[in-house]
N, CA, C and O atoms as a printed pandas DataFrame, in Angstrom:
     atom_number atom_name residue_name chain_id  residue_number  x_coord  y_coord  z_coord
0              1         N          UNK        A               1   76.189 -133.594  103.190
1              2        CA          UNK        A               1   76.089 -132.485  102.269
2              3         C          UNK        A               1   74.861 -131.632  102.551
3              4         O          UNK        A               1   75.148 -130.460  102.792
4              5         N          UNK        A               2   73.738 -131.887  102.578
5              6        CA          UNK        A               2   72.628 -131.334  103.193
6              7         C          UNK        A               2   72.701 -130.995  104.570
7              8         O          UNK        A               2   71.696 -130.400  104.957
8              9         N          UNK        A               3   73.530 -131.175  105.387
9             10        CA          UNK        A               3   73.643 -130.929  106.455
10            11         C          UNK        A               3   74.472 -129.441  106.436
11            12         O          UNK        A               3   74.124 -128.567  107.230
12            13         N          UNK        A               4   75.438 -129.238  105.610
13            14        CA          UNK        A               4   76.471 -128.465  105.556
14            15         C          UNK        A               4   75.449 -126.555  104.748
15            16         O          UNK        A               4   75.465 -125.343  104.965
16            17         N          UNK        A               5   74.548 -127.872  103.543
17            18        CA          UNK        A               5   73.591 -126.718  102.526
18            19         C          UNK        A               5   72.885 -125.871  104.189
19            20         O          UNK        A               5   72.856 -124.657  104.387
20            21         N          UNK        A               6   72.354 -127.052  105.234
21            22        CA          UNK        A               6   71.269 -125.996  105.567
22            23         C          UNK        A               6   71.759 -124.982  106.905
23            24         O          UNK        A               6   71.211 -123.989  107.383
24            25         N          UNK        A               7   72.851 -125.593  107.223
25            26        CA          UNK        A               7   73.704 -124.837  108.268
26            27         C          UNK        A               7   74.148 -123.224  107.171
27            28         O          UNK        A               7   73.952 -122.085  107.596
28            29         N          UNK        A               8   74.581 -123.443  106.159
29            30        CA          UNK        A               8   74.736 -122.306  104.748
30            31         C          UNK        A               8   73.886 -121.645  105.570
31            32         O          UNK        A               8   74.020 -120.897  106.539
32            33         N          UNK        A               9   72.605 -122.283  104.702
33            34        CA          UNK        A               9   71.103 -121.552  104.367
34            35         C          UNK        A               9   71.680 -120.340  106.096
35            36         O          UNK        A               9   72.126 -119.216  106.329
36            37         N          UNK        A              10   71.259 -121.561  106.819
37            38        CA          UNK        A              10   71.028 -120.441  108.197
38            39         C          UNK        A              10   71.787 -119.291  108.956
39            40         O          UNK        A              10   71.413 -118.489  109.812
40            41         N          UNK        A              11   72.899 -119.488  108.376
41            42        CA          UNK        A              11   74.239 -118.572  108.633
42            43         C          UNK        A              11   73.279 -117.278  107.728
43            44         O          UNK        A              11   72.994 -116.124  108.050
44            45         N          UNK        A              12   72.970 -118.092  106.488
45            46        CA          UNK        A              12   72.760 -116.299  105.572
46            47         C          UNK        A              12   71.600 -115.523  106.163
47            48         O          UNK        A              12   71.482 -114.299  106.097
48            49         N          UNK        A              13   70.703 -116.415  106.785
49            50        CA          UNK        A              13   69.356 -116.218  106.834
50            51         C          UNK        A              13   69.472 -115.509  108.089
51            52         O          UNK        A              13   68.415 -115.040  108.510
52            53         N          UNK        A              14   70.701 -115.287  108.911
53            54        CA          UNK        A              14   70.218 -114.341  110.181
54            55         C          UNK        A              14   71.626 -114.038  109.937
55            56         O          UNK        A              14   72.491 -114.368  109.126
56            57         N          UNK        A              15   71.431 -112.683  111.758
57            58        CA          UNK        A              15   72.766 -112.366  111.331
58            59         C          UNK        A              15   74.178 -112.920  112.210
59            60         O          UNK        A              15   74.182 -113.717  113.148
60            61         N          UNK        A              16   75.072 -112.392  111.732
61            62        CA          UNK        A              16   76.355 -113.298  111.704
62            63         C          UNK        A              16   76.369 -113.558  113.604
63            64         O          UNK        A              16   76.426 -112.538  114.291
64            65         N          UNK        A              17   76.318 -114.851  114.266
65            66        CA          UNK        A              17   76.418 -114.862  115.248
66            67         C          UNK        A              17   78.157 -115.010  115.982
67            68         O          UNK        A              17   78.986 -115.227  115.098
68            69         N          UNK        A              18   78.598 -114.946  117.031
69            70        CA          UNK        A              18   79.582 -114.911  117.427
70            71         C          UNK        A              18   80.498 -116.237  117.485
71            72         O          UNK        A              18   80.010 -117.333  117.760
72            73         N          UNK        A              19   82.009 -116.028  117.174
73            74        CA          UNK        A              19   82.517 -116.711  117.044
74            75         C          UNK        A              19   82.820 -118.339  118.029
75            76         O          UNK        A              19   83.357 -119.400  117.710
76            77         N          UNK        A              20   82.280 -117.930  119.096
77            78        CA          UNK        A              20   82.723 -119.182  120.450
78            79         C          UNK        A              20   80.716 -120.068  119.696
79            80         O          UNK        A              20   80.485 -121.269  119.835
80            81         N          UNK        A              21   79.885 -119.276  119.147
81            82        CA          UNK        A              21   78.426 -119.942  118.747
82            83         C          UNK        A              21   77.893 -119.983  117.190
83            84         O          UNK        A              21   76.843 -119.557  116.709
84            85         N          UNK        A              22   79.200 -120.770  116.482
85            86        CA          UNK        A              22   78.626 -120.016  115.003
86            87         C          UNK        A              22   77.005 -120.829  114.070
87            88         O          UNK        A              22   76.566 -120.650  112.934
88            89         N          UNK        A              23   76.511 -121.742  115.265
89            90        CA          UNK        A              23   74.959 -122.521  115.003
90            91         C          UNK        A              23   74.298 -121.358  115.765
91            92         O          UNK        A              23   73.165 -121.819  115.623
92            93         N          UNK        A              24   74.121 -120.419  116.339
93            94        CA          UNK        A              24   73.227 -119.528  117.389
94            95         C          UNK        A              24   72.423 -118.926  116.507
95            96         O          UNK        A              24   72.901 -118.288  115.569
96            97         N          UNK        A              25   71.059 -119.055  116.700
97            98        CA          UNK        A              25   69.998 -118.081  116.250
98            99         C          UNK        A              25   69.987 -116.722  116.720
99           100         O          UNK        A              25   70.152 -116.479  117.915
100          101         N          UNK        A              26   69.831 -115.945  115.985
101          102        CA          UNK        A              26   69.575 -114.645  116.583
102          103         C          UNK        A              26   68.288 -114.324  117.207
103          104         O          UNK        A              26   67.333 -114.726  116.543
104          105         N          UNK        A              27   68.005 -113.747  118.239
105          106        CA          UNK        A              27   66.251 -113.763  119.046
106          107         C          UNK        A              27   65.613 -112.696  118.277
107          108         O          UNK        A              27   65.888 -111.508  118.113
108          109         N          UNK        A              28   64.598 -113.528  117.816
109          110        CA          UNK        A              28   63.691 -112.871  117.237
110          111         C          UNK        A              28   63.016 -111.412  117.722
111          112         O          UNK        A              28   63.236 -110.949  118.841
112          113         N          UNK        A              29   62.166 -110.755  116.727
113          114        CA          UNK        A              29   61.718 -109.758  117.728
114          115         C          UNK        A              29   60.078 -110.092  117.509
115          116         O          UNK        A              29   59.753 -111.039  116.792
116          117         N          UNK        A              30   58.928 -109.132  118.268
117          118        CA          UNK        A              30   57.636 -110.135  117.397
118          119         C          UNK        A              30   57.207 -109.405  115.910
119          120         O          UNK        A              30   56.554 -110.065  115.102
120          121         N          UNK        A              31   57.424 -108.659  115.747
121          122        CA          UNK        A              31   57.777 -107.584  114.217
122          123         C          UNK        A              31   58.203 -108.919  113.072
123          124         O          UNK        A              31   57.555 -109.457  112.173
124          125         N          UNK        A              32   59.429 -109.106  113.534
125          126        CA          UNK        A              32   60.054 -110.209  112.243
126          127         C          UNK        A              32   59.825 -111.474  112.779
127          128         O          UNK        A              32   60.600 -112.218  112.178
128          129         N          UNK        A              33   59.198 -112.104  113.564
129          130        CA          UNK        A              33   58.635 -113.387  113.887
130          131         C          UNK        A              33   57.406 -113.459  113.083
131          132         O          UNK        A              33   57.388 -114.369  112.254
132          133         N          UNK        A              34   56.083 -112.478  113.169
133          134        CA          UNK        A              34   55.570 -112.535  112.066
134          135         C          UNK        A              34   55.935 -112.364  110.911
135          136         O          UNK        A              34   56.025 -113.427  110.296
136          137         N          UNK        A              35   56.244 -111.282  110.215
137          138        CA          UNK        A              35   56.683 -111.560  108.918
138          139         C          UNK        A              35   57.630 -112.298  108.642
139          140         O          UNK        A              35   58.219 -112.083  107.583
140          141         N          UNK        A              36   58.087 -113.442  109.546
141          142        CA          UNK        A              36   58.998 -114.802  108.585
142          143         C          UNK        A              36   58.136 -115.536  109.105
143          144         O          UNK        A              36   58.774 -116.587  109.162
144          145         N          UNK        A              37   56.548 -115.898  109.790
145          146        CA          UNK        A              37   55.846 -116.450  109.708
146          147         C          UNK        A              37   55.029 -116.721  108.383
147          148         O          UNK        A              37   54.621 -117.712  107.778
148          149         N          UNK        A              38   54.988 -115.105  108.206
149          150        CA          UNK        A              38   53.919 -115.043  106.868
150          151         C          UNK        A              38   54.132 -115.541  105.710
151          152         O          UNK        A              38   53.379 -116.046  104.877
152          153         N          UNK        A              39   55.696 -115.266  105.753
153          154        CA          UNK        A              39   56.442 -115.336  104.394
154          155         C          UNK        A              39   57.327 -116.423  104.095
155          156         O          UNK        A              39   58.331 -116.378  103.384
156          157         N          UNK        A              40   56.775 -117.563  104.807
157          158        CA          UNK        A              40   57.341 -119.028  105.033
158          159         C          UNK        A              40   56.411 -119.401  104.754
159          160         O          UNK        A              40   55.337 -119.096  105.271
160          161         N          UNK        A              41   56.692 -120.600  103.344
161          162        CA          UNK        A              41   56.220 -122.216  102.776
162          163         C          UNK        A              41   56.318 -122.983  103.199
163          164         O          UNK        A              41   56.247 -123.942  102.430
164          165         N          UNK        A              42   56.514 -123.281  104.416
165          166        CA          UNK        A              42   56.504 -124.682  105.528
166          167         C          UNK        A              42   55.349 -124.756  105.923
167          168         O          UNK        A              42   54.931 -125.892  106.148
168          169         N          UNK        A              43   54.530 -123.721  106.122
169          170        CA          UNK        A              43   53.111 -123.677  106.398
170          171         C          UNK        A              43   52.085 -123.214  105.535
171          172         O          UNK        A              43   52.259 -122.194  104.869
172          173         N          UNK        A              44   50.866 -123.971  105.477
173          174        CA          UNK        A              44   49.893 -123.771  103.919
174          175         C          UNK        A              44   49.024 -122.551  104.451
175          176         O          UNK        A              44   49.059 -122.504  105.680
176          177         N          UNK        A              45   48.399 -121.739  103.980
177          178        CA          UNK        A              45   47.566 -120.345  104.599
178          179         C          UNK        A              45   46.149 -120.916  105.404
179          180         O          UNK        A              45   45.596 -120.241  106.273
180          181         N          UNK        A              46   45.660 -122.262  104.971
181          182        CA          UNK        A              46   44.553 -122.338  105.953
182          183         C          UNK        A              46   45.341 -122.731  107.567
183          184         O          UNK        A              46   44.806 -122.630  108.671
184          185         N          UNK        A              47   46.276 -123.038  107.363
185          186        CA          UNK        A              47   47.055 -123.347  108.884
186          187         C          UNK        A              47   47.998 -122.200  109.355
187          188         O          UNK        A              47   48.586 -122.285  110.433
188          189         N          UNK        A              48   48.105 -121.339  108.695
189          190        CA          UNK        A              48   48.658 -119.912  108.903
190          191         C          UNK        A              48   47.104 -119.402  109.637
191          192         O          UNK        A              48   46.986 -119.307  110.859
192          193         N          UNK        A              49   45.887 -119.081  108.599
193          194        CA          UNK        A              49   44.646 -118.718  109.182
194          195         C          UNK        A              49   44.947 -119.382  110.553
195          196         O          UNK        A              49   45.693 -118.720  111.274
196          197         N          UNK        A              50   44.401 -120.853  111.168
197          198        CA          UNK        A              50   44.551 -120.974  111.763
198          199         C          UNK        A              50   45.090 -120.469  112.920
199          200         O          UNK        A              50   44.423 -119.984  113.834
200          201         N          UNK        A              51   46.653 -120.606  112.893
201          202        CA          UNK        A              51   47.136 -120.299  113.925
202          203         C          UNK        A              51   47.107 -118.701  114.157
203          204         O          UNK        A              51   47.383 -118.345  115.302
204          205         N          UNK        A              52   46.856 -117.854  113.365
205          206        CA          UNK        A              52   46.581 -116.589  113.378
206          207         C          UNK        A              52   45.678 -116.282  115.151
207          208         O          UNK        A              52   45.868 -115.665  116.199
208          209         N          UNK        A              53   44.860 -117.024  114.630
209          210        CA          UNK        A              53   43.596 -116.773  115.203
210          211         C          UNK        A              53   43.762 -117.264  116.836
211          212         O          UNK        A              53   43.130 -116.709  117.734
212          213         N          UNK        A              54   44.599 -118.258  117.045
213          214        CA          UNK        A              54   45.637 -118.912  118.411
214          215         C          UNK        A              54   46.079 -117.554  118.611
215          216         O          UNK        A              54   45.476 -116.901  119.463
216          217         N          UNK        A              55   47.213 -116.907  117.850
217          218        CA          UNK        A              55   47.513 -116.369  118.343
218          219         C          UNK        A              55   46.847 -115.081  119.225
219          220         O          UNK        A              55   46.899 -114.552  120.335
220          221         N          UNK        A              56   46.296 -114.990  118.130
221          222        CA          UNK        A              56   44.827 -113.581  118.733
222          223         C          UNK        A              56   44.155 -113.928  119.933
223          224         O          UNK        A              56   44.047 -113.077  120.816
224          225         N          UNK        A              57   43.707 -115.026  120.076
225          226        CA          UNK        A              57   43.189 -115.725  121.333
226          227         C          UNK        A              57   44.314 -115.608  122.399
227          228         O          UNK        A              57   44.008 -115.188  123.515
228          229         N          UNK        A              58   45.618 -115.961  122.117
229          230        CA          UNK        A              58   46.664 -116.133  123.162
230          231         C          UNK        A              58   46.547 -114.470  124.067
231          232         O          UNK        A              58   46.449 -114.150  125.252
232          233         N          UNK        A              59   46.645 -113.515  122.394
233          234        CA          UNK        A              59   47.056 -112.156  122.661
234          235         C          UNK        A              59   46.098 -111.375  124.003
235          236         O          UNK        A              59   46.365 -110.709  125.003
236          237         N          UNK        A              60   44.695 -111.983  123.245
237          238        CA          UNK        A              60   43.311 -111.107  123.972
238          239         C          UNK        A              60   43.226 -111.589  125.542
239          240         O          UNK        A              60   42.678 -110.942  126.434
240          241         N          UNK        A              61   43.950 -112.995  125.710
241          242        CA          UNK        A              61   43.590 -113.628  127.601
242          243         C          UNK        A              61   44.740 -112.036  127.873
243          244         O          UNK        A              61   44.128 -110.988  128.079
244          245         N          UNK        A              62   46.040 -111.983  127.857
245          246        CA          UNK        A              62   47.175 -111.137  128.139
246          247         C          UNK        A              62   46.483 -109.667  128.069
247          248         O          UNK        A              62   46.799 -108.937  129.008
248          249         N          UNK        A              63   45.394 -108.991  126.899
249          250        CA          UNK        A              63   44.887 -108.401  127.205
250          251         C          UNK        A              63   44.169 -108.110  128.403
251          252         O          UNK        A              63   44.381 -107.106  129.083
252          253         N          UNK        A              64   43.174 -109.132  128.706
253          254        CA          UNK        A              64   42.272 -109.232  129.488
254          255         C          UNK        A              64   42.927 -109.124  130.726
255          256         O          UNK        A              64   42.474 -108.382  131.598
256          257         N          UNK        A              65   44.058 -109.863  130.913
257          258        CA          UNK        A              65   44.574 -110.241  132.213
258          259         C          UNK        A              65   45.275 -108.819  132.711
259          260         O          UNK        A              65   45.494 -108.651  133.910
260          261         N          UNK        A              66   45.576 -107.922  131.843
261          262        CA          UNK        A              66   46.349 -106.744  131.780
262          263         C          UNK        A              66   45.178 -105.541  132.579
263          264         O          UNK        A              66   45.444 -104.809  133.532
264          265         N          UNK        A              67   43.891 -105.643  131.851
265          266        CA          UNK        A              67   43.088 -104.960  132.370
266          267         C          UNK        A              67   42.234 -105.313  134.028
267          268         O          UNK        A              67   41.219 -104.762  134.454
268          269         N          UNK        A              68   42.883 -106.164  134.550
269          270        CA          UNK        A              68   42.366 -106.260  135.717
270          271         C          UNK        A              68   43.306 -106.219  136.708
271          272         O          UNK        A              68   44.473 -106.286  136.320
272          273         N          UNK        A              69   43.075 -106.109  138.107
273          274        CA          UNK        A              69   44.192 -106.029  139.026
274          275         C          UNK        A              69   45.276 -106.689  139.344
275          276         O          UNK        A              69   46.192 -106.052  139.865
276          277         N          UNK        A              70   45.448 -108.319  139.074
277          278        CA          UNK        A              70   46.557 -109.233  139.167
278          279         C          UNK        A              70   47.115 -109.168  137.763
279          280         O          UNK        A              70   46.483 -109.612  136.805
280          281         N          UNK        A              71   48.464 -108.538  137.640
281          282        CA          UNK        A              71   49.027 -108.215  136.116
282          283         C          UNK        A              71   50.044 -109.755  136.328
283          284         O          UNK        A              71   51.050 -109.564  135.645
284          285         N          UNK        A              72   50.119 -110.924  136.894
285          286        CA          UNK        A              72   50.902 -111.798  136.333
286          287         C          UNK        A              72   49.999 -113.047  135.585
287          288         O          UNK        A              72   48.836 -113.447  135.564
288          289         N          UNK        A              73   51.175 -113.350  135.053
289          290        CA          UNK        A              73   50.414 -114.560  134.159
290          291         C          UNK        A              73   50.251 -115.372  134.480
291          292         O          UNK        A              73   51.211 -115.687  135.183
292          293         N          UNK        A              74   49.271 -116.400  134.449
293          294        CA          UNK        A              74   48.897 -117.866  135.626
294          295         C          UNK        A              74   49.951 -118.913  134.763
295          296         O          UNK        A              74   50.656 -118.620  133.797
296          297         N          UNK        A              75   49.827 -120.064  135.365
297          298        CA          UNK        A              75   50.330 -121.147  134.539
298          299         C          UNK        A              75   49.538 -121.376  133.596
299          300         O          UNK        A              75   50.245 -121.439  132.590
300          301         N          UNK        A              76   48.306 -121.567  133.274
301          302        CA          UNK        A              76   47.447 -121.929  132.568
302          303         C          UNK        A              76   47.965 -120.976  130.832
303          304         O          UNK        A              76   47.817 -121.386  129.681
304          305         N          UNK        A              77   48.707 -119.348  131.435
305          306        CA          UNK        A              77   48.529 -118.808  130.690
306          307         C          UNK        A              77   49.836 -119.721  129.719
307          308         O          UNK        A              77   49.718 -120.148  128.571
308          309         N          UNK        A              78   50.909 -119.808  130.528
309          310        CA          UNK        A              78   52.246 -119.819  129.929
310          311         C          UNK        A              78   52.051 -121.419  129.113
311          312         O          UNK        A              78   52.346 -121.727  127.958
312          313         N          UNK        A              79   51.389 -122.324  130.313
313          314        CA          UNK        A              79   51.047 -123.524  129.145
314          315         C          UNK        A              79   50.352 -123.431  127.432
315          316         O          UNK        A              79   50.666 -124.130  126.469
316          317         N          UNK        A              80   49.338 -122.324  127.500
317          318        CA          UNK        A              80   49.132 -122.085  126.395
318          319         C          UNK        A              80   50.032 -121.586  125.133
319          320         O          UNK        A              80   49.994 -121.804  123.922
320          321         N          UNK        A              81   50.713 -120.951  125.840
321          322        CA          UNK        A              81   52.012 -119.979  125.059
322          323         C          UNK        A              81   53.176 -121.328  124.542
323          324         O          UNK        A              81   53.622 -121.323  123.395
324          325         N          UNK        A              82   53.512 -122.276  125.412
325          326        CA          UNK        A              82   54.237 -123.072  125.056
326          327         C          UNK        A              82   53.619 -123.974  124.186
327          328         O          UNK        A              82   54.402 -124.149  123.252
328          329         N          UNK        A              83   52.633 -124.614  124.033
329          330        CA          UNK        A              83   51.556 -125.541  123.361
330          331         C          UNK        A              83   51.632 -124.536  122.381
331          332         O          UNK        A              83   52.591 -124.943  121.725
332          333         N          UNK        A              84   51.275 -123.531  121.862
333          334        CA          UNK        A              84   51.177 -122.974  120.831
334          335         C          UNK        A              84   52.662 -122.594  120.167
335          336         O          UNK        A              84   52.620 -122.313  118.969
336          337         N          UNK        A              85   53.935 -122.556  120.798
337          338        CA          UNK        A              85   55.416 -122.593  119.663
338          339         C          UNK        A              85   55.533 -124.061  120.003
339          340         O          UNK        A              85   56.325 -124.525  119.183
340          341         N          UNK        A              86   55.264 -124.683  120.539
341          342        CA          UNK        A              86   55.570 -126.441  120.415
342          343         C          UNK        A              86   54.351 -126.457  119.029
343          344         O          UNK        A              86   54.980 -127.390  118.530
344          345         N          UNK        A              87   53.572 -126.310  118.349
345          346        CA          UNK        A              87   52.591 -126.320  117.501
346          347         C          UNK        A              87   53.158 -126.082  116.276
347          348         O          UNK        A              87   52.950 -126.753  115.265
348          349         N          UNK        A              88   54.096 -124.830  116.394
349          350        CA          UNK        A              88   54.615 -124.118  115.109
350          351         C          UNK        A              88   56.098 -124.194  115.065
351          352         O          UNK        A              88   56.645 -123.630  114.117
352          353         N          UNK        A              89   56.902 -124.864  116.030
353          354        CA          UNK        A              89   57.907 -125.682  115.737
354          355         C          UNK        A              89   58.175 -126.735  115.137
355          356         O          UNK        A              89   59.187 -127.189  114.602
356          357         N          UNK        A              90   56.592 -127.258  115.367
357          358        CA          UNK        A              90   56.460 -128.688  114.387
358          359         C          UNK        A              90   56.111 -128.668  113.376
359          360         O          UNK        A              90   56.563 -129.520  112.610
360          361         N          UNK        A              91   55.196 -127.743  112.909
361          362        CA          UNK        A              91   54.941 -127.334  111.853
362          363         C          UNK        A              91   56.246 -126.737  110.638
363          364         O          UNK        A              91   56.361 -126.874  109.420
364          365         N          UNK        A              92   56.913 -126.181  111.482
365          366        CA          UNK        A              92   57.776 -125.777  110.699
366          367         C          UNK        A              92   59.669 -126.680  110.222
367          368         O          UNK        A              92   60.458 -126.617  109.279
368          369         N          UNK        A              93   59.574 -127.520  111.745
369          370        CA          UNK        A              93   61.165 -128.538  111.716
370          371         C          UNK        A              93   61.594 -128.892  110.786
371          372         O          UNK        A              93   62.814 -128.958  110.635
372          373         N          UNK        A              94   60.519 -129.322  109.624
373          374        CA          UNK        A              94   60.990 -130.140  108.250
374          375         C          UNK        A              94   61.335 -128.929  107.109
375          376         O          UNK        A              94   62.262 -128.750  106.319
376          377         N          UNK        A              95   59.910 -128.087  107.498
377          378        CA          UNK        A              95   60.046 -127.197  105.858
378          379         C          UNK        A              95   60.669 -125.929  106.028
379          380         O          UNK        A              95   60.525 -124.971  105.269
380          381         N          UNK        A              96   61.328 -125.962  106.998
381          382        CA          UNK        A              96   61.966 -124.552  107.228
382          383         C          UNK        A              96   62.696 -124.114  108.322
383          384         O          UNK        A              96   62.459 -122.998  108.783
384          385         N          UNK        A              97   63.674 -124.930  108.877
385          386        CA          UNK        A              97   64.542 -125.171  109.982
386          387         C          UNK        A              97   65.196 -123.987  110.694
387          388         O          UNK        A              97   65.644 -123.875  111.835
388          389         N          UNK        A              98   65.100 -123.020  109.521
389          390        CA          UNK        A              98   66.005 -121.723  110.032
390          391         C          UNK        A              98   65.000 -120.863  110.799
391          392         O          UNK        A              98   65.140 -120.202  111.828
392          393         N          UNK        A              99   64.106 -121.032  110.122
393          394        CA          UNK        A              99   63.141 -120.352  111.180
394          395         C          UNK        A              99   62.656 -120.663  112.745
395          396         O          UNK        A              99   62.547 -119.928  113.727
396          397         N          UNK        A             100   62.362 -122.386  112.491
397          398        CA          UNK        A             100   62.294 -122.748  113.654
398          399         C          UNK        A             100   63.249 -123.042  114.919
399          400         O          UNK        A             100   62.906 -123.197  116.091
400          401         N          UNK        A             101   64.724 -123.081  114.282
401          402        CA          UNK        A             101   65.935 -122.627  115.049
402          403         C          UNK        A             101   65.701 -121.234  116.083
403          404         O          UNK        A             101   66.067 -121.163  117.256
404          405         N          UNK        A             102   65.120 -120.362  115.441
405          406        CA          UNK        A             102   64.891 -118.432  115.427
406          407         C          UNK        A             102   63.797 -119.103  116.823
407          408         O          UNK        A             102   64.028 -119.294  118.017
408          409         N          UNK        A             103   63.000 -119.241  116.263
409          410        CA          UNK        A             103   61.968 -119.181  117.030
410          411         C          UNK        A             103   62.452 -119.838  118.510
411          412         O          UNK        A             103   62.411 -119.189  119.555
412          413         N          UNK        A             104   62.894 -121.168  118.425
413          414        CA          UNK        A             104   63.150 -121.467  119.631
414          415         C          UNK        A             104   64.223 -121.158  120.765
415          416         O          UNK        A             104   64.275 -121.357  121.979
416          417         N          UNK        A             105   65.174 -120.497  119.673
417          418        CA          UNK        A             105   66.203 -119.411  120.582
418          419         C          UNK        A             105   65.313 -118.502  121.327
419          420         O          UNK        A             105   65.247 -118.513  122.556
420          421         N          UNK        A             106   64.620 -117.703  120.559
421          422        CA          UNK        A             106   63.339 -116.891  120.983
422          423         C          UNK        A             106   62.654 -117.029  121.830
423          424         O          UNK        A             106   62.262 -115.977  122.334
424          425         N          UNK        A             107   62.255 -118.035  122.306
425          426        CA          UNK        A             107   60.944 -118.276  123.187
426          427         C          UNK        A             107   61.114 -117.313  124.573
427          428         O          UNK        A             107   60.303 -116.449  124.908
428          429         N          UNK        A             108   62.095 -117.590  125.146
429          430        CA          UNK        A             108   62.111 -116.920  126.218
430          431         C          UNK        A             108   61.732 -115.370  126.280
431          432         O          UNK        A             108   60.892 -114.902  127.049
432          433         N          UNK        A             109   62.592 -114.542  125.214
433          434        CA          UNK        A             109   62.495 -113.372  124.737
434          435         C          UNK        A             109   61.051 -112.757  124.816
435          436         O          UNK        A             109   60.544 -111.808  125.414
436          437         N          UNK        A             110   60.430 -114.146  123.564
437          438        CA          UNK        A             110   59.116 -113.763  123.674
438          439         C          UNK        A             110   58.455 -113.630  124.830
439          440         O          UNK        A             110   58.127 -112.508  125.217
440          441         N          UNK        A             111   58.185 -114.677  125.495
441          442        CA          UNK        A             111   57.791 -114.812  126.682
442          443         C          UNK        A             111   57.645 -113.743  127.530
443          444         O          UNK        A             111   56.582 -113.310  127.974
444          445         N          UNK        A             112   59.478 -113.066  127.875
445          446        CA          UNK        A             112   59.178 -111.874  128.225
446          447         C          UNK        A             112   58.611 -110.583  128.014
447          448         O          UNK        A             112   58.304 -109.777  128.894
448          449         N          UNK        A             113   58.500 -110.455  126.843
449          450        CA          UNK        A             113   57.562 -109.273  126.417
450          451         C          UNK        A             113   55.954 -110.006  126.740
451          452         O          UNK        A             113   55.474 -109.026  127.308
452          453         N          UNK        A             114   55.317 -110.593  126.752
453          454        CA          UNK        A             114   54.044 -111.010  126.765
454          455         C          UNK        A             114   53.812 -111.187  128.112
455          456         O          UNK        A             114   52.661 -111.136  128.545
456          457         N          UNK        A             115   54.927 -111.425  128.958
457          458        CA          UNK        A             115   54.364 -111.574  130.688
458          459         C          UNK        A             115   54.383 -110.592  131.366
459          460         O          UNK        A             115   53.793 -110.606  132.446
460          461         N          UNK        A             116   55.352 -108.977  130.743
461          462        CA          UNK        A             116   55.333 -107.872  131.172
462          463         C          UNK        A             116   54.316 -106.808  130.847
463          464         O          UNK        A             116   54.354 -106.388  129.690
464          465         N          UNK        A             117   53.457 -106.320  131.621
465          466        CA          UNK        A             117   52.361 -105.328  131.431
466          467         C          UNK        A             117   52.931 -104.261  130.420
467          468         O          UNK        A             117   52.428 -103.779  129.405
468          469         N          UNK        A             118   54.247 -104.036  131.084
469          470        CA          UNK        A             118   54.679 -102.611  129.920
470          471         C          UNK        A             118   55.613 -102.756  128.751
471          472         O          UNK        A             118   55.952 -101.784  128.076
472          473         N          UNK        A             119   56.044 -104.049  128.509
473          474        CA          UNK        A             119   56.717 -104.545  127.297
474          475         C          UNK        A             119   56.004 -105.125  126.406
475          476         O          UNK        A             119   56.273 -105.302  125.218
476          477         N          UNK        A             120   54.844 -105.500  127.145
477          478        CA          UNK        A             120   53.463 -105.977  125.967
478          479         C          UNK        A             120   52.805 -104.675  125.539
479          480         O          UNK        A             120   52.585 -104.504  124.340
480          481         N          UNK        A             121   52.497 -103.808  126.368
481          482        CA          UNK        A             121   51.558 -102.566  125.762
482          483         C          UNK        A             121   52.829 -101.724  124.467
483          484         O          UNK        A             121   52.463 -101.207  123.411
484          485         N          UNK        A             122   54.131 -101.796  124.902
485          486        CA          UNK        A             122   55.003 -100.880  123.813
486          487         C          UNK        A             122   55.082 -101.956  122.988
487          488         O          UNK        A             122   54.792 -101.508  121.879
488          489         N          UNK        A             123   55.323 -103.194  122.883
489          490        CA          UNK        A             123   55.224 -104.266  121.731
490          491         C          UNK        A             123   54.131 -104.356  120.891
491          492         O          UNK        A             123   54.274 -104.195  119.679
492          493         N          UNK        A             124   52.918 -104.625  121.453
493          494        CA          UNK        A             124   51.750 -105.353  120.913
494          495         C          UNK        A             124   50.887 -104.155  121.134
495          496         O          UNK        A             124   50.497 -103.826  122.255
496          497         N          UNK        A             125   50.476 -103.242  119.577
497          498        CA          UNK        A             125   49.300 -102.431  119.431
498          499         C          UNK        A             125   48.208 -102.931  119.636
499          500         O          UNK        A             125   48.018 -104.147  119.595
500          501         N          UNK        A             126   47.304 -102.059  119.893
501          502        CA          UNK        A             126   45.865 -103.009  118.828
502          503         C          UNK        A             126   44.840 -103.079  120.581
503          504         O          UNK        A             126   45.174 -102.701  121.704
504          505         N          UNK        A             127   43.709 -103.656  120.134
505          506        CA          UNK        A             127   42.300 -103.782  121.266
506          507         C          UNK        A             127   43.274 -104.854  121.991
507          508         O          UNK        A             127   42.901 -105.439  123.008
């Protein structure tokens, strides 16, 4: 029965996926990845703070790395990127499944905007 409630929940909670995948997350974008970060009770605000601040750190190396002549991302970078949604997948598996479904459909998506010089600068404003 709980199995059936949270498959519900997740059908409503994104949108209608295709018939041959009706468990498929829809890929996030990073717009509504944060705000269903923010606006999710699976995580308490000093561990929201937290990971905020990961993320900002993640954001500023991709900065940095952007402003100098080799525009790809090392391994070092992408290990970080994975260590940090392996972080907030766990955080989230128990108290909020639909999200973390989203997210991990996502990863790749993400990924690609953050390893591309010009899909990160039209994505991600800011220093």
């Amino acid at each position: 029965m709980a199995g059936a409630a949270a498959a519900q929940t997740r059908q409503s909670v994104s949108s209608p996926a295709p018939a041959s995948t009706p468990n498929a997350s829809p890929t996030l974008n990073l717009a509504d990845l944060e705000q269903r970060l923010r606006e999710t009770r699976a995580i308490g605000i000093f561990t929201k703070l937290s990971l905020k601040n990961q993320v900002d750190d993640l954001l500023n190396a991709f900065r940095e790395l952007y402003r100098g002549p080799d525009k790809h991302p090392s391994a070092e970078l992408r290990q970080r990127y994975d260590l940090l949604l392996l972080k907030v997948l766990t955080l989230l598996q128990d108290g909020d499944p639909p999200l973390a479904a989203a997210i991990s459909s996502s990863r790749e998506a993400i990924w690609s905007i953050l390893a591309d010089p010009d899909k990160f600068r039209k994505n991600l404003k800011g220093p």
